[in-house]
N, C-alpha and C positions, 0 to 999 in steps of 0.2 A: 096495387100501386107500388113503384119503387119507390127507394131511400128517396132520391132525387127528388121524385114529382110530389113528397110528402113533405120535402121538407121548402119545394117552393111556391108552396100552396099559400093562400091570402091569409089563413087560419093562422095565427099563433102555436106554435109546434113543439113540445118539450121532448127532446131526446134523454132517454134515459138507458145508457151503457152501462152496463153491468156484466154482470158470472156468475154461474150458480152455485160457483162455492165463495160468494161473498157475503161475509158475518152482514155487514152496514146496508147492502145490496135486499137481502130479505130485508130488514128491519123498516127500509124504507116503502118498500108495497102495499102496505096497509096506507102509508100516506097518499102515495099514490091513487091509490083507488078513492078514499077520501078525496083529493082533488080533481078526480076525474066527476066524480058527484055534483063535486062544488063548480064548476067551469061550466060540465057541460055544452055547449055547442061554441062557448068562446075559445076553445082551444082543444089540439089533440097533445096523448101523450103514447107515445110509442117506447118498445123496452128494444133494445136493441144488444143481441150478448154477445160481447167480444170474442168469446172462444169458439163459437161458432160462424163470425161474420169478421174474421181478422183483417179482410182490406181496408173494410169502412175503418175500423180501430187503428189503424196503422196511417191511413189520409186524413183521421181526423187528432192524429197524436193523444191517443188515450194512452194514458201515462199510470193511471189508477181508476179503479171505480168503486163507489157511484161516483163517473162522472154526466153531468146535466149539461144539453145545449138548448137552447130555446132558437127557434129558427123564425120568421116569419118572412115568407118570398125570397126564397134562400141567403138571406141575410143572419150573421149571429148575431143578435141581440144583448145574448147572456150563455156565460159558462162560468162550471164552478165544478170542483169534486167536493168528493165526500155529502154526509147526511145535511140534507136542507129541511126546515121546517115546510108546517103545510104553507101556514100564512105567508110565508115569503115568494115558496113557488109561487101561490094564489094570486099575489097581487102582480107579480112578476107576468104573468101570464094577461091577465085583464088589464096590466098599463099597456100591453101589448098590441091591445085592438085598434 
């Protein structure tokens, strides 16, 4: 699937942009995974890395990361940079449906 068709999917969608040489970026993966547990079929959560995929980062004005978008039927719902807890993603995602 492309960027596009994932992120205008029915599913609630959290993009998460990032780089692998970012300190906050690791720290926050374990959450991640943690949330991908917790969800489960209510939402995906894709990584997307800037230095690798510099268009999408440049149309979506990533400015820093971890930045976070939550898509649902290609609508943004939510953005934020920098570390988010689990619980905030969580609920963020499940108001979503």
């Amino acid at each position: 699937m492309t960027y596009t068709e994932i992120i205008n999917s029915d599913t609630p969608t959290l993009v998460d942009f990032t780089a692998a040489w970012c300190g906050p970026c690791k720290a926050m993966a374990p959450v991640l995974e943690q949330l991908a547990l917790k969800i489960g079929e209510k939402g995906k959560i894709i990584k997307i890395d800037v230095d690798k995929n510099p268009a999408i980062a440049e149309k979506m004005k990533i400015q820093g990361v971890p930045t976070f978008v939550l898509y649902k039927k290609g609508e943004i719902l939510w953005r934020q940079s920098g570390m988010q807890s689990l619980t905030q993603l969580q609920s963020l995602i499940e108001g979503a449906q």
